[in-house]
C-alpha positions as CSV (number, residue, x, y, z in Angstrom):
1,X,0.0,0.0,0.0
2,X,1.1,3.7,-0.8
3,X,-1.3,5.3,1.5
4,X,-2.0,8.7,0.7
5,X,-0.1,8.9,-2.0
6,X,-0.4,11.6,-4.9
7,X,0.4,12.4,-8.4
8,X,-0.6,10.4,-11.0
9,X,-0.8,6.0,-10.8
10,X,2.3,5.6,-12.8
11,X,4.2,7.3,-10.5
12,X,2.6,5.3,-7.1
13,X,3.2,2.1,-9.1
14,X,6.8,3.0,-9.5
15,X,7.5,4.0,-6.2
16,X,5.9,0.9,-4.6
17,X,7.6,-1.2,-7.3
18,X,11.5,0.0,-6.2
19,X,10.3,-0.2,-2.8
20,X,9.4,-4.1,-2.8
21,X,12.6,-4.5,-4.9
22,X,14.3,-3.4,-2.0
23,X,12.9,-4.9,0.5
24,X,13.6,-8.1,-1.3
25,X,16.8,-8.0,-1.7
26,X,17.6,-7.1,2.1
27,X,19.6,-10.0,3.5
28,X,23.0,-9.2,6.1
29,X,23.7,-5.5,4.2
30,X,24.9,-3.7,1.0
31,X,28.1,-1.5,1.8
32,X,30.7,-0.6,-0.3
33,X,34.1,-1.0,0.4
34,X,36.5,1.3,2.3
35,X,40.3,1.8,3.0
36,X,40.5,0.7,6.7
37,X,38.9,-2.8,6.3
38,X,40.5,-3.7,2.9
39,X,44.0,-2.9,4.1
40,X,43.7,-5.3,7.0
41,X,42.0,-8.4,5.1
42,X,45.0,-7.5,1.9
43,X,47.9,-8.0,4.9
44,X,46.7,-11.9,5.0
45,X,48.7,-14.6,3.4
46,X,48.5,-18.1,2.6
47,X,51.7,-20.0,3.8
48,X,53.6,-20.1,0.7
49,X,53.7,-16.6,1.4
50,X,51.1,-15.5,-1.4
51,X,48.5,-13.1,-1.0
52,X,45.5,-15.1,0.6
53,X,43.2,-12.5,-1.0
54,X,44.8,-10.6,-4.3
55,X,41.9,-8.5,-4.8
56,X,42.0,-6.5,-1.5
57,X,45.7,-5.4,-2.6
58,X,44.6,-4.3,-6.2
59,X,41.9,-3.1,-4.8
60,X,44.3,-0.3,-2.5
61,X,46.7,0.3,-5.2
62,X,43.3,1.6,-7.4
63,X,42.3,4.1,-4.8
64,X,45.0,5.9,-3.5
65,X,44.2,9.9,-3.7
66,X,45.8,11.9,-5.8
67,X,47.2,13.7,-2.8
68,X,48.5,10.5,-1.5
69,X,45.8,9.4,0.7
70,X,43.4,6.7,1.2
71,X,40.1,6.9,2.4
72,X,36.6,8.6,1.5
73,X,35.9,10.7,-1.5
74,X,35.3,13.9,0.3
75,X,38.5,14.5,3.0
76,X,37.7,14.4,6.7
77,X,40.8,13.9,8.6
78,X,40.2,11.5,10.9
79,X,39.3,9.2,8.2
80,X,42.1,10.1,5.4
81,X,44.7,10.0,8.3
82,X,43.7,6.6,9.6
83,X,42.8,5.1,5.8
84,X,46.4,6.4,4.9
85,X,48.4,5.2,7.6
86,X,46.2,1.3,7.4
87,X,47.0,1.2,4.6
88,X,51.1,1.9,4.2
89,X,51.4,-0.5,7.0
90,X,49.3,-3.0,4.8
91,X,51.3,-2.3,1.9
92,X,54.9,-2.6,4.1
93,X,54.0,-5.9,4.6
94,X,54.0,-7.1,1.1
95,X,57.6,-6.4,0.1
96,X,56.6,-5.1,-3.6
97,X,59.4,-2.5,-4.4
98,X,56.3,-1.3,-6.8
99,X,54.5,0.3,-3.7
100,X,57.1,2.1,-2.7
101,X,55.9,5.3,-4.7
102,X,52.6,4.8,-3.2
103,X,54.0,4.7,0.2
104,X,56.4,7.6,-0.1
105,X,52.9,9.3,-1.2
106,X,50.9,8.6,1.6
107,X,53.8,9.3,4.3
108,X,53.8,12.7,2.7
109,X,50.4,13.3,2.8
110,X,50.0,12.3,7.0
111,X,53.3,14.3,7.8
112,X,51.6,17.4,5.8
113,X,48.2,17.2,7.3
114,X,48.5,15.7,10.6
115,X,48.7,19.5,12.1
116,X,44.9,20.2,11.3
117,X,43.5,16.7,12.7
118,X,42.2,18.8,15.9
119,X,40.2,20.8,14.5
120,X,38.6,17.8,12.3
121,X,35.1,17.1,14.5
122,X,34.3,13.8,12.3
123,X,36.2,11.2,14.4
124,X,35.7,7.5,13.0
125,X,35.0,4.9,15.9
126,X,38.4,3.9,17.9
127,X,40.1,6.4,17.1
128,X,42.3,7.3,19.7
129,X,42.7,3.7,20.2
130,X,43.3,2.4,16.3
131,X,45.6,5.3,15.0
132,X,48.1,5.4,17.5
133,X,48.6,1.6,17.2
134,X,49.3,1.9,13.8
135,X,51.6,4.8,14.8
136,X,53.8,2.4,16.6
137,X,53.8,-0.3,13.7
138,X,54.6,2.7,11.3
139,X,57.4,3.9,13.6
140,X,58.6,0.2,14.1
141,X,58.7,0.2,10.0
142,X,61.5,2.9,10.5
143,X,58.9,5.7,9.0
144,X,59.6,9.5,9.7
145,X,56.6,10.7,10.6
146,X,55.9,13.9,13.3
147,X,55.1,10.9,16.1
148,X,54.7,13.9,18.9
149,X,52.1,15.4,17.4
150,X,49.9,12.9,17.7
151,X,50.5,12.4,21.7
152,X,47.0,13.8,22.1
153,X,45.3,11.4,20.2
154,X,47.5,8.5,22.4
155,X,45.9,10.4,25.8
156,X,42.6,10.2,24.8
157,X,43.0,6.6,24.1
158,X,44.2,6.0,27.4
159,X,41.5,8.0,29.4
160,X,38.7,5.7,27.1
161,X,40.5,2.2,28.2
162,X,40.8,3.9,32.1
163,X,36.9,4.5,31.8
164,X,35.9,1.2,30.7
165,X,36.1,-2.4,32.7
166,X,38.8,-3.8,31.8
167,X,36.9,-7.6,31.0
168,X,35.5,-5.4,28.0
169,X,39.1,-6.2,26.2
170,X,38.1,-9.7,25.6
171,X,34.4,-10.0,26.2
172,X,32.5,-11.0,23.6
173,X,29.8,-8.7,21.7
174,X,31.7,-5.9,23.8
175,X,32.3,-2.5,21.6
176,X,36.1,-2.3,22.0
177,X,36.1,-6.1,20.4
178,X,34.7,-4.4,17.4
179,X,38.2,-2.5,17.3
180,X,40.8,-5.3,18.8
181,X,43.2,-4.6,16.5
182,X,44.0,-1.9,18.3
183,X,46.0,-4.1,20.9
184,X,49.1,-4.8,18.5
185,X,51.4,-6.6,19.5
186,X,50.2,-6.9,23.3
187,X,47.2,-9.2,22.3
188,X,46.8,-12.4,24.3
189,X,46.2,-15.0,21.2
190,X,44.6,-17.6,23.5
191,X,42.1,-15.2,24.4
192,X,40.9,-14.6,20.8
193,X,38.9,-18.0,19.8
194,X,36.6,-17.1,22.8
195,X,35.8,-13.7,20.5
196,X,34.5,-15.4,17.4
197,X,31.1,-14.6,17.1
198,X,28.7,-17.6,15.5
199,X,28.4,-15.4,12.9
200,X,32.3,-16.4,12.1
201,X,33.3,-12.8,13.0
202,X,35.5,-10.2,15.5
203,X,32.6,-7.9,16.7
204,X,30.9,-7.9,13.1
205,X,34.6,-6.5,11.9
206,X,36.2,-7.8,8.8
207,X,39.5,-5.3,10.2
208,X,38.9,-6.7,13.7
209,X,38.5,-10.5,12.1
210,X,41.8,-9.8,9.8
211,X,43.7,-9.2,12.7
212,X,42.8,-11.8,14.5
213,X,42.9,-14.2,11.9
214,X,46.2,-13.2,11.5
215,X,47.2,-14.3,14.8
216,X,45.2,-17.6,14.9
217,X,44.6,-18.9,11.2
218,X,40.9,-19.8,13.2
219,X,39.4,-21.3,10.0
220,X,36.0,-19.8,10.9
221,X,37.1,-16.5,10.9
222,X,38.9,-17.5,6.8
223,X,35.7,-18.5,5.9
224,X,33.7,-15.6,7.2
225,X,36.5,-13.2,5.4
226,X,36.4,-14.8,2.1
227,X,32.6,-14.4,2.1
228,X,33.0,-11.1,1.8
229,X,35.4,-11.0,-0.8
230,X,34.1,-12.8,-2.6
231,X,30.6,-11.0,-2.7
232,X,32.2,-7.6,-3.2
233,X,31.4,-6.1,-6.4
234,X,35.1,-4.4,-6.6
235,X,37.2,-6.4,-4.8
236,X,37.5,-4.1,-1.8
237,X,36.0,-5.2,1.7
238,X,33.0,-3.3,3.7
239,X,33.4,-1.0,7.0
240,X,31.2,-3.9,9.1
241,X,29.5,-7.0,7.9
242,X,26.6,-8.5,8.8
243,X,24.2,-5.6,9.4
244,X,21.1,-6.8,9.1
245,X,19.0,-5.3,12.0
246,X,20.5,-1.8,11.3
247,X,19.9,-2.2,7.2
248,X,15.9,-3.6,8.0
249,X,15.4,-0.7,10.0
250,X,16.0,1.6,8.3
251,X,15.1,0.9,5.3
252,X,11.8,0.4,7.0
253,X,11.6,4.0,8.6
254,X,12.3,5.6,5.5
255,X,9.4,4.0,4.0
256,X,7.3,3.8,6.6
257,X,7.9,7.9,6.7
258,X,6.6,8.2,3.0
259,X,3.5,6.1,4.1
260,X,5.1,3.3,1.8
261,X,4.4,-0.8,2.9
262,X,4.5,-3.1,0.7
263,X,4.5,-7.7,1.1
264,X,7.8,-8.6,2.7
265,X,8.0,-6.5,5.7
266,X,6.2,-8.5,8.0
267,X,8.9,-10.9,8.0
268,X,11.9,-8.2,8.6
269,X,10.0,-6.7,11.6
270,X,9.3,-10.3,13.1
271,X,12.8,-10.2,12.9
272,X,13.5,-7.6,15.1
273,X,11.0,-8.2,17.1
274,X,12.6,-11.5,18.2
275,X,16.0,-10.1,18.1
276,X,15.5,-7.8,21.1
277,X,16.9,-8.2,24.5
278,X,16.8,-5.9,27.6
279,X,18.8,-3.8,26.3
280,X,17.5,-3.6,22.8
281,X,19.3,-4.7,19.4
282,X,22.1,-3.9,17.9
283,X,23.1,-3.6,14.1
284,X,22.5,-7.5,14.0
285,X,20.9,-10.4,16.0
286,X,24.9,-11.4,16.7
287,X,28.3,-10.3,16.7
288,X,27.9,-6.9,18.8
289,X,26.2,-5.9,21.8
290,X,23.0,-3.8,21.6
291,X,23.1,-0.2,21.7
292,X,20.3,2.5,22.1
293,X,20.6,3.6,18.9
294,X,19.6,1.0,16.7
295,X,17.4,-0.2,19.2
296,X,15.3,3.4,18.9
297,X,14.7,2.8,15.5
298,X,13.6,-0.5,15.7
299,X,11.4,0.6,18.5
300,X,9.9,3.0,15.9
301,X,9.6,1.0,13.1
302,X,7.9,-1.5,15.0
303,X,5.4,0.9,16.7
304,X,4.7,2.4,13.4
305,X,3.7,-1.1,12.4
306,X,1.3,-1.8,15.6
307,X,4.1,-3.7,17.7
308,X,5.2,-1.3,20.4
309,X,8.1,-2.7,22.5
310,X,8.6,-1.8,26.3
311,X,10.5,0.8,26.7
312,X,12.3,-0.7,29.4
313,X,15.7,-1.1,27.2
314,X,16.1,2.5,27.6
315,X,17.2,2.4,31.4
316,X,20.7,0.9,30.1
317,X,21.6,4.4,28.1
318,X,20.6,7.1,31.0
319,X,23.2,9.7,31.4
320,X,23.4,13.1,33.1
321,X,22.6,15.0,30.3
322,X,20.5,12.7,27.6
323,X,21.1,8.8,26.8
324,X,23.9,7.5,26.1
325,X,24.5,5.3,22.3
326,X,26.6,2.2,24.2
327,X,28.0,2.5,27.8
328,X,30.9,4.2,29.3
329,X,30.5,6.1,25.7
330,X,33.3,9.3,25.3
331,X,31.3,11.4,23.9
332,X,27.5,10.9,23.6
333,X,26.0,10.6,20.3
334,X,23.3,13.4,18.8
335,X,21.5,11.0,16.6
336,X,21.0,8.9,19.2
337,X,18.7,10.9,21.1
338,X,17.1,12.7,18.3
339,X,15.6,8.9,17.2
340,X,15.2,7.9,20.4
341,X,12.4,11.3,20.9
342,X,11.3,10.0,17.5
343,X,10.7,6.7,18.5
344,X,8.8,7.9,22.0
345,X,6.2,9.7,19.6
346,X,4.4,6.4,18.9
347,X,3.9,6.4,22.8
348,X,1.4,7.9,25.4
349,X,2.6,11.5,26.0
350,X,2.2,11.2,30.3
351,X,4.6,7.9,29.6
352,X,7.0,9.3,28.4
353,X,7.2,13.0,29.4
354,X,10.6,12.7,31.5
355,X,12.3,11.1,28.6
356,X,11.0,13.7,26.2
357,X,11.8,16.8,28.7
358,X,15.1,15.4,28.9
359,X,16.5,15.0,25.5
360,X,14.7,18.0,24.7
361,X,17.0,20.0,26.8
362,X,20.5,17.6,25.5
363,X,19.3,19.1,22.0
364,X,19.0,22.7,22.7
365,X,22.0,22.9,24.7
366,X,24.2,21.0,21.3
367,X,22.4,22.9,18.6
368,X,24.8,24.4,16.9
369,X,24.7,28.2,16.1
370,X,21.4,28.4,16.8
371,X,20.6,26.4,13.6
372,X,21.6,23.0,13.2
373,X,23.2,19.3,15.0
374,X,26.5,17.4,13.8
375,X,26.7,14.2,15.0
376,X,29.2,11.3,15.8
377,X,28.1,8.8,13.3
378,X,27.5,10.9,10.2
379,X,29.6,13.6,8.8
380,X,26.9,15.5,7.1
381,X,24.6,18.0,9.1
382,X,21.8,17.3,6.9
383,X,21.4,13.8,8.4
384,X,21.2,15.3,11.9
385,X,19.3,18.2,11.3
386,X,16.9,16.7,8.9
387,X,16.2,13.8,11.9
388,X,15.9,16.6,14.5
389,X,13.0,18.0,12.8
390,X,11.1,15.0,12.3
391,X,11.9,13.8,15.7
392,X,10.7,17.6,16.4
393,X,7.3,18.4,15.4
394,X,4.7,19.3,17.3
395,X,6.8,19.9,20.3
396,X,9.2,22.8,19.8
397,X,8.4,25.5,17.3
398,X,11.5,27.6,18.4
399,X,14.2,24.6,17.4
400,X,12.1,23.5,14.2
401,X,12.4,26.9,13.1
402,X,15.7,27.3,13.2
403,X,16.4,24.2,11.8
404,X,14.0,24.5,8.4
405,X,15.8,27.9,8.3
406,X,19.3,26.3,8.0
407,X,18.5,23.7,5.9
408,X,16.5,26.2,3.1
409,X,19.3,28.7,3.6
410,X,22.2,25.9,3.1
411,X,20.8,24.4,-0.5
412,X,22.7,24.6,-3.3
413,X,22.2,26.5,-6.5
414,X,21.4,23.1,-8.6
415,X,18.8,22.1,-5.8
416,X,21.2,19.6,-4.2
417,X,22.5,19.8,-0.8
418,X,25.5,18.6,1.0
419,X,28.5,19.5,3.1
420,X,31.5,18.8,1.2
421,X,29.2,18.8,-2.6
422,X,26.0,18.1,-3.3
423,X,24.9,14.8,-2.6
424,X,21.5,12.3,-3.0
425,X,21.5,11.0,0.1
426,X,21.9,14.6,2.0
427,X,19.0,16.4,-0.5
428,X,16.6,13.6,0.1
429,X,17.4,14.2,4.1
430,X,16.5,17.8,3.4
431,X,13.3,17.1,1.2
432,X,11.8,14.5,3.8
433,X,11.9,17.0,6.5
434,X,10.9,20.1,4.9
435,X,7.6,18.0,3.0
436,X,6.7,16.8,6.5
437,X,7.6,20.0,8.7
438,X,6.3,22.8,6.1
439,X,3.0,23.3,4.6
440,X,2.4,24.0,0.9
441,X,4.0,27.0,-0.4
442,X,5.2,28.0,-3.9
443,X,8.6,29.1,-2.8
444,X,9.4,26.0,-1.0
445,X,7.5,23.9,-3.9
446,X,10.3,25.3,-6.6
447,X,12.8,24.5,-4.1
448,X,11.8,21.3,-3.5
449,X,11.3,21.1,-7.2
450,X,15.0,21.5,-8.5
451,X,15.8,19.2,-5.5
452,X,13.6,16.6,-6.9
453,X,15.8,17.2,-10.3
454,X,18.7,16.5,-8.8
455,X,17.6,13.3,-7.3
456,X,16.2,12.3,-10.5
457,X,19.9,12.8,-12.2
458,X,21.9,11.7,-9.3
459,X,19.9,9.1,-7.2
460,X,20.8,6.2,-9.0
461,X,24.3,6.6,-9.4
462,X,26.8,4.4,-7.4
463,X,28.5,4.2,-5.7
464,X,27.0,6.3,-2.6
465,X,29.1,9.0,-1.4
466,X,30.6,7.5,1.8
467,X,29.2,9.9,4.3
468,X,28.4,7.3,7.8
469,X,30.9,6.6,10.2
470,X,32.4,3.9,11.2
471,X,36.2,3.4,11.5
472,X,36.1,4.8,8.5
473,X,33.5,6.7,5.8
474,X,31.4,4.5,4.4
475,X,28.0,4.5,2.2
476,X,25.3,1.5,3.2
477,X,23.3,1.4,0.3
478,X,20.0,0.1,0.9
479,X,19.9,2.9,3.1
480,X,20.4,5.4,1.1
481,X,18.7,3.7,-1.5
482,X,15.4,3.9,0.7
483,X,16.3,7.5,1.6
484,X,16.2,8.5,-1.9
485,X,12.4,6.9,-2.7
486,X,11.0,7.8,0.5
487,X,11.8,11.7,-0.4
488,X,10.7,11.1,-4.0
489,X,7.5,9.7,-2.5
490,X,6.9,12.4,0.2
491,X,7.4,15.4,-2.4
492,X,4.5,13.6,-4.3
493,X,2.5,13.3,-1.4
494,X,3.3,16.9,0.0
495,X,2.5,18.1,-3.5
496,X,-0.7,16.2,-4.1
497,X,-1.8,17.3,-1.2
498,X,-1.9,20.8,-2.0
499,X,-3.7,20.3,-5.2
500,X,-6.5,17.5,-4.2
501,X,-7.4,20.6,-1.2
């Protein structure tokens, strides 16, 4: 069903027709590949000494920046500097006298750069744990690199390991698991088979599984890396693998925003519905342990459906200011609390008033200039803001208006918008919040309009823009996919609207 829908029937049979192609093709998650993970799995050999998977090196050596970098299309520090670094240290280890250029490259480009990491606000996950590891192997390679300006980095690392228990190391379905490579040389190997999710993975890692399959040759975490390979479409290897809870759901809320269900979907949210815990869910029913993030939206997606959950998961996440994405978390995610308001909308208001009161003050003290939210897990305002307003309506006109200001004042000459260019993914953000937080106007309708035109050129072209943290950029692209249609459907509807009153 398409409820609501508007324009004319060819265009509601199209939109329902891409949206039960998508849901039917949802299995453990479509990601493209990124620096990070690839430069870990192309470090494995077989015994003879061979490459144990030649298409992770070739696929390095094909995207190296023309600066001398690795990583993301559009340049955020933290993710060039770590991509870079990964992936010299991946490309030490093969002994090719070809890479050498490459590698003289790359060196250049972290000694010239490193300087302006401060004042970089998109920091990938495990930072200050990951980057200063692969300091140390660097230095241990005999690299010249400006090693003291990075002590910062090494500090913060150590105030996150002093904050946590330190059982969370080798616990299974813990975060820092997710990120194990971090420990180097001082890993305890007959710790690791304990690790191994039944899913065949380190913390839903391929990095994280690299480097312990490195250590171990376990033949469960082999079988789980060649999987991957060997379903890439380039060669290259994905930020984290399997995703299926975090893929479902949102693909779900983004059509279940543009009033879009179609046959398939009862079996996803079953899904989720079995995979919660007391805590919640997590990106998948194994591997990692739930956080309050994903668990939000599943909440939501569910309730939206007629399946409300308790809310009971949420007492895990409390924090003095707002809830917190996974415990004993640095620095508390926006996002996170902007879909877990969204999420208590589908709930009584007197049941939920506390919660509401309270992340409504987190997000007016983190707006940003009066106008807008950045966030942890995406580098692109657009997500944040566009999220804050849905999760917004009806109970702060002040913050909504703001927001609808910023995001009309920031679009782009061709309709598009975006932080480092314009992008599909950040327009459609833009156009489901403004259709569902504005009423009918001509101004905003030829806005909306050349948006629209941009999608229509640009929505289709892959890969995504790698705008989603993780420990490095990276594009999932179901989501985006069903990002795209559910703003293509809600400008219809919005639209239709207008004309039918």
């Amino acid at each position: 069903m398409f409820e609501n829908a508007g324009e004319d029937d060819a265009s509601k049979t199209d939109v329902k027709r891409r949206a039960r192609d998508l849901v039917e093709r949802l299995q453990g998650g479509a990601m493209g590949s990124i620096a990070y993970d690839t430069s870990w799995v192309a470090r494995l050999k077989n015994r003879d000494g061979s490459p144990k998977f030649p298409t992770t090196i070739a696929w390095l050596r094909a995207h190296q920046h023309a600066d001398g970098s690795f990583g993301a299309r559009d340049e955020t520090l933290h993710d060039r500097l770590i991509s870079t670094l990964a992936s010299v240290n991946a490309l030490t280890t093969l002994h090719d006298e070809t890479d050498s250029e490459r590698i003289s490259r790359a060196l250049d480009y972290v000694a010239r750069n490193g300087g302006r990491l401060r004042a970089d606000d998109a920091e990938t996950i495990g930072f200050e744990l990951l980057f200063p590891s692969l300091l140390e192997e660097a230095k241990g390679y005999g690299y010249r690199l400006p090693f003291e300006s990075f002590g910062w980095v090494e500090e913060l690392g150590k105030r996150k390991l002093s904050a946590v228990p330190a059982s969370w190391i080798y616990e299974a379905e813990s975060p820092l698991i997710h990120s194990i490579e971090f420990l180097g040389k001082t890993a305890q190997i007959d710790r690791m088979a304990q690790l191994v999710s039944v899913n065949g993975s380190i913390g839903n890692s391929p990095s994280a599984s690299a480097f312990v399959y490195g250590q171990t040759d376990d033949p469960r975490l082999e079988a789980y890396l060649r999987q991957i390979v060997e379903t890439s479409e380039d060669g290259g290897v994905c930020n984290v693998q399997p995703f299926e809870i975090f893929e479902t759901a949102w693909v779900y809320f983004n059509l279940q925003l543009a009033g879009i269900t179609v046959e398939g979907m009862q079996k996803g949210l079953h899904e989720i519905e079995l995979s919660f815990r007391p805590q919640g869910v997590g990106i998948s029913r194994n591997g990692l342990m739930p956080d309050a993030d994903d668990s939000a939206l599943a909440v939501n997606v569910l309730a939206r459906a007629g399946r409300r959950m308790s809310l009971q998961f949420l007492d895990f996440y409390q924090a003095e200011r707002g809830f917190l994405c996974f415990p004993y978390e640095r620095n508390p995610s926006i996002s996170t609390n902007i879909h877990i308001l969204d999420a208590l909308r589908a709930y009584e208001p007197q049941e939920v008033a506390p919660h509401v009161d309270k992340i409504l003050t987190f997000l007016r003290e983190a707006q940003q200039e009066n106008a807008y939210w950045k966030d942890k897990w995406h580098a692109s305002p657009f997500y944040t803001t566009a999220h804050a307003i849905l999760a917004l309506r009806g109970l702060t006109e002040s913050l909504i208006k703001t927001a609808v200001d910023y995001l009309i004042e920031s679009q782009r000459p061709d309709g598009s918008w975006g932080i480092f260019r314009g992008t599909a993914e950040e327009t459609a953000y833009c156009v489901q919040a403004l259709t569902l937080a504005l009423p009918y106007s001509a101004d905003v309708d030829k806005r909306l309009a050349r948006a629209l035109s941009f999608l229509s050129s640009e929505g289709a072209k892959k890969p995504h823009s790698e705008l989603w943290i993780g420990k490095g950029l990276y594009a999932p692209t179901y989501v985006i996919d069903a990002t795209i249609l559910s703003a293509r459907a809600l400008y219809q509807r919005w639209r239709y609207s207008h004309e039918k009153g």
